[in-house]
C-alpha positions as a printed Julia matrix, in Angstrom:
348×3 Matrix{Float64}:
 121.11   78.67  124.28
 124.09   81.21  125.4
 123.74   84.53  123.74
 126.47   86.08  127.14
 129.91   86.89  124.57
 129.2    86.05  120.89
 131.62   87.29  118.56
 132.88   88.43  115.37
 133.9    85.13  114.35
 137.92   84.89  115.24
 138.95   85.49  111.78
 141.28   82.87  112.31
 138.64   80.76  113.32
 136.92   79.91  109.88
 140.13   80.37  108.11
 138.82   77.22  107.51
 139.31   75.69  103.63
 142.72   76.57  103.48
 143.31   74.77  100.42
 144.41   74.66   97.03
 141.21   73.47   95.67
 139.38   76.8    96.95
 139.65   78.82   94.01
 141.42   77.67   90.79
 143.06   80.67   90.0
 144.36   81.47   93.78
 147.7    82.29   94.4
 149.57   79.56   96.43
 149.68   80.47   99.96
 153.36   80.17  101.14
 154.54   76.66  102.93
 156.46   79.01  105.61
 153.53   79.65  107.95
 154.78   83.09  108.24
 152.64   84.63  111.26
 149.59   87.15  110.38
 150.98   90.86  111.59
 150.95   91.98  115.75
 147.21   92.6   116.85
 146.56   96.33  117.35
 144.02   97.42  120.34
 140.73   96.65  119.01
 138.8   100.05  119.74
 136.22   99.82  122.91
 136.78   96.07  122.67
 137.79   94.63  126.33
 140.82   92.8   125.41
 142.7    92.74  128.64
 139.02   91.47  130.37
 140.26   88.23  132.49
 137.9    85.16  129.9
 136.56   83.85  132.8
 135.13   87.69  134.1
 131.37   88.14  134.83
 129.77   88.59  131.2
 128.37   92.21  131.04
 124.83   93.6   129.95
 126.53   94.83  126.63
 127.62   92.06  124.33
 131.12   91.63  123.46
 132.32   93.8   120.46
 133.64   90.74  119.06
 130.34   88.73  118.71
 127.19   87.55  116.55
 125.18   89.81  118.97
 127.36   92.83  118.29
 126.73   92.3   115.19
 122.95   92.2   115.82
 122.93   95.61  117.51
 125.2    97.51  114.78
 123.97  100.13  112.63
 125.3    99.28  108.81
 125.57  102.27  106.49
 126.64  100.46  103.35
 126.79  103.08  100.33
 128.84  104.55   97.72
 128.8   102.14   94.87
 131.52  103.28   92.52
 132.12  101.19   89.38
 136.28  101.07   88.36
 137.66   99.39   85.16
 135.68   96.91   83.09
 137.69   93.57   83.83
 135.36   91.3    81.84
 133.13   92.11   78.88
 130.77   89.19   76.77
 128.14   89.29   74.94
 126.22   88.27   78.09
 127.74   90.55   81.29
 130.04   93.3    81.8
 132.23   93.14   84.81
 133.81   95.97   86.62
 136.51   96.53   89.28
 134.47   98.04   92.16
 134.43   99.91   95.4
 132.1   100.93   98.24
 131.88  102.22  101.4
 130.55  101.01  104.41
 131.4   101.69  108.63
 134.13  103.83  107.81
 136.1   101.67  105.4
 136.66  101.6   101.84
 136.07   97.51  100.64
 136.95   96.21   96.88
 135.11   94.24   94.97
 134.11   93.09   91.57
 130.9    93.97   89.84
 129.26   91.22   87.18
 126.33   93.06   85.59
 124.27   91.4    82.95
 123.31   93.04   79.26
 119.93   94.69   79.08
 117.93   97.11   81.29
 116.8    95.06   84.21
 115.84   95.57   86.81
 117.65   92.27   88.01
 117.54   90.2    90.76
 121.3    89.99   92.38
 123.61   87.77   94.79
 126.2    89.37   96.89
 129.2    87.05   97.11
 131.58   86.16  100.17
 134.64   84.05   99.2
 136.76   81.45  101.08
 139.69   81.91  102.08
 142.99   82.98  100.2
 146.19   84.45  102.37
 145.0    88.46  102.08
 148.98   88.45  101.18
 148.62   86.91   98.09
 144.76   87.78   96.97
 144.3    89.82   94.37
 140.61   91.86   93.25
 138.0    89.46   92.46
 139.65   85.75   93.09
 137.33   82.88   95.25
 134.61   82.97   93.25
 135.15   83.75   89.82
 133.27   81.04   88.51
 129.96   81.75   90.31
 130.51   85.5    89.59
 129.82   84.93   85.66
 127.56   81.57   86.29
 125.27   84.61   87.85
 125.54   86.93   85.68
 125.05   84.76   82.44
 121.5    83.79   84.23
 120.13   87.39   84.57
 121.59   88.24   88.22
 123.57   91.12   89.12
 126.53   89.57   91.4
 129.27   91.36   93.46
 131.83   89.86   94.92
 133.27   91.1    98.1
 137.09   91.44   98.59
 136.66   91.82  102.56
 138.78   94.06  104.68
 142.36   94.32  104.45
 142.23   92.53  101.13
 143.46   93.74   97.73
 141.68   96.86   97.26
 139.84   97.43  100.25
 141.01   99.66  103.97
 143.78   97.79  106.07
 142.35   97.72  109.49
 145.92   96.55  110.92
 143.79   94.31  112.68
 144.43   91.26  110.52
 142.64   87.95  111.37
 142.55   88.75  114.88
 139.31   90.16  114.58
 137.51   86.46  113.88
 136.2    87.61  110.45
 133.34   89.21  112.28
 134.77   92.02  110.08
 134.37   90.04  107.23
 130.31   89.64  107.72
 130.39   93.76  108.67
 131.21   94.02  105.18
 128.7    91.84  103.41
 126.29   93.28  104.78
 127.32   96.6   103.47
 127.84   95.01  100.44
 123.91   94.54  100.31
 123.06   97.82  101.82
 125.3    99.5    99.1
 124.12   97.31   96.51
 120.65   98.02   97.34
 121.5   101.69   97.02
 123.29  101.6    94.29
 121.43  103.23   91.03
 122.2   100.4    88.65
 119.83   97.7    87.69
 119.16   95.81   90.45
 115.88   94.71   91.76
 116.0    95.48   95.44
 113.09   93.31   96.45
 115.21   90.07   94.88
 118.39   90.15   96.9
 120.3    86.62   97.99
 124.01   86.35   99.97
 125.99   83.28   98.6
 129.21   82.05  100.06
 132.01   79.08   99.69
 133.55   77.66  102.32
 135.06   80.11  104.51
 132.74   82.73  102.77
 130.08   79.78  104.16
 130.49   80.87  107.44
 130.22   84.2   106.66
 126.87   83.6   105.23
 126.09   82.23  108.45
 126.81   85.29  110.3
 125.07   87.35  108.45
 121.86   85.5   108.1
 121.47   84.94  111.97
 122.82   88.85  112.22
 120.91   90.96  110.4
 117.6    88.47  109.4
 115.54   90.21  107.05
 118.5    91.69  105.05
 118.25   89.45  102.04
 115.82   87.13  100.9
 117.51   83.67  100.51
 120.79   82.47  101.58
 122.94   80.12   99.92
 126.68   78.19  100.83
 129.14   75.54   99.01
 131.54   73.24  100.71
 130.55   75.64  104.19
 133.1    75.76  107.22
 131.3    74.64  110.5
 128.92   76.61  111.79
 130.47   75.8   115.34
 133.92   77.95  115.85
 135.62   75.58  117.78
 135.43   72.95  114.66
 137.37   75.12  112.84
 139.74   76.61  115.5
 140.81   73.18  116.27
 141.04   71.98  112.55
 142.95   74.73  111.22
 144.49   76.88  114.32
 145.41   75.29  117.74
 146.88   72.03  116.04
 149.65   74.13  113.3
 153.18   74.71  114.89
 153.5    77.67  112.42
 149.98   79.12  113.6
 151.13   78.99  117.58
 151.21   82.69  117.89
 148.5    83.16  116.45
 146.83   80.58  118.75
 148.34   82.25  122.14
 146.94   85.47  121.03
 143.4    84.39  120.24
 143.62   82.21  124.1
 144.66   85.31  125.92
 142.38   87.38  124.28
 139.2    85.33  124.55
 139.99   82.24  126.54
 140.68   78.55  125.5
 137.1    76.94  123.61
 137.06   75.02  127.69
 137.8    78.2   129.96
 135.67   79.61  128.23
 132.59   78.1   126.13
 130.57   81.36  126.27
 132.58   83.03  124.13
 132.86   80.66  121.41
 129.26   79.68  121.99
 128.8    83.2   121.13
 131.1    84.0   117.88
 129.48   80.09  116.76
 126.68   81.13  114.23
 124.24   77.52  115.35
 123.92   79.67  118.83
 121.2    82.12  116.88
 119.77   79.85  114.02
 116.49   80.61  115.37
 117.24   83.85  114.53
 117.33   83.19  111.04
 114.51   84.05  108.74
 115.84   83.25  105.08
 115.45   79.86  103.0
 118.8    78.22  102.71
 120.36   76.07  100.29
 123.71   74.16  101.68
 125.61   71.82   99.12
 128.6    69.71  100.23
 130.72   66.69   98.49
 131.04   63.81  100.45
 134.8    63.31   99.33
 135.73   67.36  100.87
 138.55   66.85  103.02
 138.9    70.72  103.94
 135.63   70.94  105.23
 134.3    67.61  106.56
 130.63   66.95  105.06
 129.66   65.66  108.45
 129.87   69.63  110.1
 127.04   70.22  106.64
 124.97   67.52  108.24
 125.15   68.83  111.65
 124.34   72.55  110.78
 120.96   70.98  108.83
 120.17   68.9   111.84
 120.19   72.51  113.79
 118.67   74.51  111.44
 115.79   72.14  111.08
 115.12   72.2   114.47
 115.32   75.99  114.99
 112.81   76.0   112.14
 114.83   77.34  109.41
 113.52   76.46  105.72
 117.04   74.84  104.87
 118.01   72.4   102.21
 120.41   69.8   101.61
 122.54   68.87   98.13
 124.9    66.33   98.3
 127.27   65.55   95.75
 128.43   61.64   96.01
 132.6    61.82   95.37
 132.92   65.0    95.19
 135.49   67.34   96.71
 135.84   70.67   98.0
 135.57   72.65   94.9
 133.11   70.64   93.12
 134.39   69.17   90.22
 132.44   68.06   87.8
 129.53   68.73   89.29
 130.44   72.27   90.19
 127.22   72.92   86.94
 125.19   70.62   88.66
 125.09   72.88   92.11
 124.52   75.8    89.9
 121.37   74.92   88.25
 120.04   73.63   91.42
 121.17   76.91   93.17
 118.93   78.39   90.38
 116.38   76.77   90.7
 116.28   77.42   94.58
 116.67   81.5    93.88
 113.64   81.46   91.5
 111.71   80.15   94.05
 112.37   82.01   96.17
 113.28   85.58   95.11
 110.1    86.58   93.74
């Protein structure tokens, strides 16, 4: 197993689930494949190293083992305007700190004293152009909240309300995991109701991969992890379903092959920003549902990343949802209770 240049998954790389089924009330992304902004200089990150170069003792900045050796300082909880108020969960426009940035959220919290057990999270993906506080998982946000769970939802970097790295995707959502698991840190720290022995990550389709990450990252951080409609958990799935083969993505392609080398030059690399490399790393239960009908994310890359898990020993289960597409459907209920079912097993 190569653990030489893992990386902060090419945020381009699981822009995976690109599609108008991801989140009901998402803004259209725009049919003109406008390019994502110029990549700035990544700081200490060896950009200009030749691919193909001698790996080093250090891992790559950009990398699943980077991520490994980072200290998180997650913290700073701040709860904004109450977007949503029932008789069951108040919901707040939210903020919090973490690695030097300031990363946007939204806070579902339920009525009573708690303590509660809580979920952090991690959406798929919506143009950061066009994504506005809260969207990608709105549904799941109350669905948690209604049950007794304290949920917050994680904008990510350089999206609505959260610090503009100037970085944009270039930075293969690695980012994008940094900040989850600040999310939990600052969750955890927060002085609300939450019960910081009953903590689970939850994630849909992009946001999948991101789960991924941050299980085989930082195991230990949360107690249960849990994905819908996941990307791959191999980057070069979704770098050639979603980048190398768009005309309007072709800069964006170059950059990410002079930067880090083609997924053939060079295999360690993507090997090493490819979250199945660490599995056995992994230390959570985990609860995967796909619809065989999803044509965003195939079922068959669901069925693979089981196959793995199972045979790095990770305590992973299945749901499969006959017809069904990539957001669900009818059976979007169905996924919940069972998702239920799994937390009170195991967050206890």
């Amino acid at each position: 197993m190569l653990r030489m240049i893992p990386a902060v998954v090419l945020g381009l790389v699981l822009t995976a689930c690109t599609t108008a089924t991801e989140d009901p009330d998402a803004v259209p992304t725009p049919s003109d494949g406008s390019a994502a902004p110029p990549a700035s200089p990544e700081p200490s990150s060896p950009a200009e190293e030749s691919p193909t170069s001698a790996p080093s003792e250090r891992p790559h900045p950009v990398s699943i083992p980077a991520l490994m050796e980072q200290r998180y300082d997650g913290r700073g909880l701040r709860l904004g305007p109450v977007v949503l108020e029932t008789a069951d969960q108040t919901q707040y426009e939210v903020t919090y700190r973490g690695d030097g940035l300031t990363i946007s959220g939204r806070l579902a919290v339920p009525k009573g004293d708690g303590p509660f057990p809580a979920i952090v999270l991690a959406h798929g993906y919506i143009d950061p152009d066009y994504y506005v506080n809260g969207q990608g998982m709105t549904r799941e946000r109350e669905w948690f909240a209604s049950q007794g769970y304290v949920a917050l939802h994680v904008d990510y970097r350089n999206h609505a309300g959260s610090s503009d790295t100037r970085l944009g995707e270039l930075d293969l959502r690695m980012g994008y995991t940094e900040d989850v698991i600040n999310a939990v840190r600052a969750l955890r720290r927060w002085d609300g109701p939450v019960d910081d022995e009953r903590v689970a990550v939850g994630g849909r389709s992009m946001g999948g991969g991101v789960v991924y990450n941050v299980l085989t990252a930082q195991p230990g951080l949360v107690d249960a992890g849990v994905v819908w409609a996941p990307v791959s958990s191999d980057a070069v799935d979704n770098y050639e379903r979603w980048i190398a083969p768009d005309p309007s993505r072709q800069g964006i392609a170059d950059e990410i092959v002079r930067r880090y080398g083609a997924p053939r030059a060079n295999p360690e690399f993507w090997e090493g920003i490819s979250a199945r490399t660490y599995f056995d790393e992994i230390t959570e239960p985990v609860l995967i549902h796909h619809g065989t009908s999803d044509d965003s994310c195939p079922i068959r890359w669901s069925h693979e990343t089981t196959r793995l898990m199972e045979r790095a020993g990770v305590d992973v289960t299945f749901e499969v949802y006959e017809g069904e597409e990539h957001a669900f459907g009818p059976q979007f209920f169905a996924s919940m209770e069972r998702t239920g079912r799994f937390l009170r097993q195991h967050l206890r």
